[in-house]
Kinemage of the C-alpha trace (Angstrom):
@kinemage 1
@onewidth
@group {chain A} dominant
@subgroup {mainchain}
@vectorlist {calphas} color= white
{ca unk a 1} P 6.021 -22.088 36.553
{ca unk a 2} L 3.223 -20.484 34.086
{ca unk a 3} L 3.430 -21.459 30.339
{ca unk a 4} L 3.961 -18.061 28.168
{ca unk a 5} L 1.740 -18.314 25.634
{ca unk a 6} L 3.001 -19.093 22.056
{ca unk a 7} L 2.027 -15.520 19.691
{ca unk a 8} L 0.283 -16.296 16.497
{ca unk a 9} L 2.587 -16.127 13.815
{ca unk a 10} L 1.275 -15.777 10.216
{ca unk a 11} L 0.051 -18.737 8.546
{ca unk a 12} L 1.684 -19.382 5.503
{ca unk a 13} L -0.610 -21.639 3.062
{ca unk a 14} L 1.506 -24.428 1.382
{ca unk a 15} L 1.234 -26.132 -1.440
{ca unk a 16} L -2.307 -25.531 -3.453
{ca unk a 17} L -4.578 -23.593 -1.512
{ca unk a 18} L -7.219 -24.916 -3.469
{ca unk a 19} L -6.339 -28.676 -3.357
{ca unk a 20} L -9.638 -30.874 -2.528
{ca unk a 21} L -11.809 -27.239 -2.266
{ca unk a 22} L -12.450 -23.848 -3.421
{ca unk a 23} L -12.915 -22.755 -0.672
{ca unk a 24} L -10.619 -20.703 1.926
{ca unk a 25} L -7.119 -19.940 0.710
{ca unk a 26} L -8.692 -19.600 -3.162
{ca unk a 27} L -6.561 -17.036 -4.875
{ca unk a 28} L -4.140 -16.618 -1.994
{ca unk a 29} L -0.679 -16.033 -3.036
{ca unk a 30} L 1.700 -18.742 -1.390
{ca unk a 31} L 5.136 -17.285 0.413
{ca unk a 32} L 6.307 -21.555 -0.116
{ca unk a 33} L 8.826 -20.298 -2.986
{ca unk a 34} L 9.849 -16.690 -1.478
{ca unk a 35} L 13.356 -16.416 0.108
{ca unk a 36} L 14.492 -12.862 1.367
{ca unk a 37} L 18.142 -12.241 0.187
{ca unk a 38} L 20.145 -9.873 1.580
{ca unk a 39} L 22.926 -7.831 0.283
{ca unk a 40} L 25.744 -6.370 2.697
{ca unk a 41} L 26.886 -3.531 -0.008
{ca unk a 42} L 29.992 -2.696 1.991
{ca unk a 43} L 31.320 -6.656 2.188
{ca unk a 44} L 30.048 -7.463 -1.351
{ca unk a 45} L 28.238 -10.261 -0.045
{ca unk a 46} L 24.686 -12.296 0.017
{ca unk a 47} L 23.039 -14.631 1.840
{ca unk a 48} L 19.552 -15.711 2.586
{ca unk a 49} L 18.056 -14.656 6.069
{ca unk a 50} L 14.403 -16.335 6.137
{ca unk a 51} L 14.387 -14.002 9.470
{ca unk a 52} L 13.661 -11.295 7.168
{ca unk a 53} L 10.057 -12.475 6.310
{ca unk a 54} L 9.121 -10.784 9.429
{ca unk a 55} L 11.307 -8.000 9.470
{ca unk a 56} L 14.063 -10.157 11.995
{ca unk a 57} L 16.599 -10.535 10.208
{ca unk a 58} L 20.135 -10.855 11.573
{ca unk a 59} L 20.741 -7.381 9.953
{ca unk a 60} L 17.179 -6.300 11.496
{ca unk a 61} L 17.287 -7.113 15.162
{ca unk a 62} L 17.365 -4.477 17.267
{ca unk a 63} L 17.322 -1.584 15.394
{ca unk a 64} L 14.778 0.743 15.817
{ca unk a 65} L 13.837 1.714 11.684
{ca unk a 66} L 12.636 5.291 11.078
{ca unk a 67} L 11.310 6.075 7.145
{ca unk a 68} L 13.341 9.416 7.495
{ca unk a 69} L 17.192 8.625 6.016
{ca unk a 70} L 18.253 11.843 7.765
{ca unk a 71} L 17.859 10.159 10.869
{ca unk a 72} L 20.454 7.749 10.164
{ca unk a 73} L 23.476 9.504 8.716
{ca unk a 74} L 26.404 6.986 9.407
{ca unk a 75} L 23.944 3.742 8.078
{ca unk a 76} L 25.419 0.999 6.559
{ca unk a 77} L 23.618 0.400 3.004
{ca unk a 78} L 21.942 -3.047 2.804
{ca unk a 79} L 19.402 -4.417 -0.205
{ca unk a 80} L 16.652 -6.776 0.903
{ca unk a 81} L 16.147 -9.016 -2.164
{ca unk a 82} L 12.822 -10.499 -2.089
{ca unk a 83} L 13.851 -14.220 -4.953
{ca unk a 84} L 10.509 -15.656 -6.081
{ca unk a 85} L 10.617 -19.317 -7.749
{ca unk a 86} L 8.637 -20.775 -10.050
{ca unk a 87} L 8.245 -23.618 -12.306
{ca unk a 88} L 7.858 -23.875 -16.384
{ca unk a 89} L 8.165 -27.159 -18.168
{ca unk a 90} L 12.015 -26.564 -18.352
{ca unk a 91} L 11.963 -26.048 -14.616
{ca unk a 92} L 12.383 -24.060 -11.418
{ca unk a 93} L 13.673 -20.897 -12.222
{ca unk a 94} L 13.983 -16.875 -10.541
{ca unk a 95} L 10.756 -15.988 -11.580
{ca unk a 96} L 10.176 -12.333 -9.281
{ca unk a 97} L 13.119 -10.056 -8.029
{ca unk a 98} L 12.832 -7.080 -6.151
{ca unk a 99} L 15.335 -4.884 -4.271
{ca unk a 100} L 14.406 -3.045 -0.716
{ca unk a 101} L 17.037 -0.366 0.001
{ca unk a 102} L 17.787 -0.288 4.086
{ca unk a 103} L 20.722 1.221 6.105
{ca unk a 104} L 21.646 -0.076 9.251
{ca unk a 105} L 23.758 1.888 12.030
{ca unk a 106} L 24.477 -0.912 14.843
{ca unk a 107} L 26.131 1.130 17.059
{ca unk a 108} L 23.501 3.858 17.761
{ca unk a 109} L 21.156 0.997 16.734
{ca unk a 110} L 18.866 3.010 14.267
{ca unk a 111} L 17.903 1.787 10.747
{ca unk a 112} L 15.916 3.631 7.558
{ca unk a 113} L 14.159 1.102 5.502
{ca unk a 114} L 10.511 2.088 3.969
{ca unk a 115} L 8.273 -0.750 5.140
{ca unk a 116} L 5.175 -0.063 2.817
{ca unk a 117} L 8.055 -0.311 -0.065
{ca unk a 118} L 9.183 -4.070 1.603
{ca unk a 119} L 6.053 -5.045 1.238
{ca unk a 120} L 4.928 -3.727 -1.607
{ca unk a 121} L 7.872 -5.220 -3.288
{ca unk a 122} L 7.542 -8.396 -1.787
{ca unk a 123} L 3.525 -8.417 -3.126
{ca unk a 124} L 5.978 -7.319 -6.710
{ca unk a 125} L 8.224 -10.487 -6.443
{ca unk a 126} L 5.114 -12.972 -6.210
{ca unk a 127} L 3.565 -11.505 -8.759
{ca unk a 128} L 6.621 -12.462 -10.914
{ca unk a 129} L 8.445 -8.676 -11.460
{ca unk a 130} L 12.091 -8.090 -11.872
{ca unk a 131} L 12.413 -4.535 -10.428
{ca unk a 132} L 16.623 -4.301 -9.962
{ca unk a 133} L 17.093 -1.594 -11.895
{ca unk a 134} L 17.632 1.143 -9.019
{ca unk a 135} L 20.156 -1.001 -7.259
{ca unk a 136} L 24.099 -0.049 -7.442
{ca unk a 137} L 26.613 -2.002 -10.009
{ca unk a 138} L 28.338 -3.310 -7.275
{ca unk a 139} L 25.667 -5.369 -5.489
{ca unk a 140} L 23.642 -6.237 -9.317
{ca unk a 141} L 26.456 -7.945 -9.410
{ca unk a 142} L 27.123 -9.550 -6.102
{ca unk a 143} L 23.197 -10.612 -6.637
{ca unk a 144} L 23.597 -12.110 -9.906
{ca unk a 145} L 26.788 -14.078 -8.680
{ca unk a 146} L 24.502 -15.322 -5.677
{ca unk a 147} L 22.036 -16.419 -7.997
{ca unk a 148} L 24.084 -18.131 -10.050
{ca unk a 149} L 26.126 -20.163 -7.758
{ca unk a 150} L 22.686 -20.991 -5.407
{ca unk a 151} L 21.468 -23.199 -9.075
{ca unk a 152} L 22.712 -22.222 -12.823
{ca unk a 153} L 20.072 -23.843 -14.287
{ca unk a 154} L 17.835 -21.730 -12.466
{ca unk a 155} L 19.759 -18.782 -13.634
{ca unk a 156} L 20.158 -20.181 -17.400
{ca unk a 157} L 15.889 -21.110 -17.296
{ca unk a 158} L 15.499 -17.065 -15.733
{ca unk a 159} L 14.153 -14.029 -17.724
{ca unk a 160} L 16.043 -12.171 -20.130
{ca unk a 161} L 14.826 -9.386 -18.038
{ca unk a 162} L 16.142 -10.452 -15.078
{ca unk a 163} L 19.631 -11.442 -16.881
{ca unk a 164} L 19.739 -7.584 -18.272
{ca unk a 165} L 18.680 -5.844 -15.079
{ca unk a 166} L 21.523 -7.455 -13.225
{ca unk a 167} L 23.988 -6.840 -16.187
{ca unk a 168} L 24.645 -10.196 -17.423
């Protein structure tokens, strides 16, 4: 029986790139404190799906995503929430939050998401931004509720920003 070969993942750097050198990994930005959220719009509910760093998410798997929302008239509306945590002296807290818009239809199995907009987003969140702002009432405030109950201190040590954005 012939061994498949294991495919070559990303490497995510932990901790301090820089730790003990300045060499590689100097300036990287680490994906440690990055967890991709996701919003079901329809159920009113969140939950994490770390499957969603690479675009296989339980929501994500196989669909066949086309940037043209024509193409998928009977979606189902979905927000990818890309939750960035960092530290101050008070504390972790919800440092960068950005929504991805994506609409799923599981029965013909076709999606619409924007990928350069997931990532660039995603590059958004680690570079601590709050961008929530084009996201429905509904799930701002099916997010905030997530947020909240996942750690209130992290929620009561977050941005103002953040706070007003989701309509706390």
């Amino acid at each position: 029986m012939e061994q498949k070969k294991k495919p070559i993942g990303f490497n995510i750097i932990k901790s301090d790139p820089t730790a003990g050198h300045g060499g590689f990994g100097t300036g990287v930005l680490s994906l440690d404190n990055v967890s991709p959220v996701i919003i079901d719009v329809d159920a009113g509910e969140a939950f994490v799906d770390v499957g969603a760093m690479h675009a296989r998410s339980a929501v994500e798997k196989g669909i066949k995503f086309t940037p043209n929302r024509d193409e998928v008239p009977n979606g189902k509306p979905y927000w990818l929430v890309w939750v960035t945590i960092d530290r101050n002296e008070e504390g972790p807290y919800y440092a960068g939050v950005t929504a991805c818009e994506m609409t799923v239809d599981r029965e013909a199995r076709r999606g619409y998401k924007l990928l350069p907009d997931h990532v660039n987003k995603l590059d958004k969140s680690l570079k601590r931004r709050i961008i929530v702002d084009h996201m429905d009432e509904k799930s701002k405030r099916v997010l905030a509720s997530f947020l909240q109950k996942h750690d209130i201190g992290m929620w009561n040590r977050s941005s103002a920003e953040l706070k007003a954005g989701l309509g706390e």
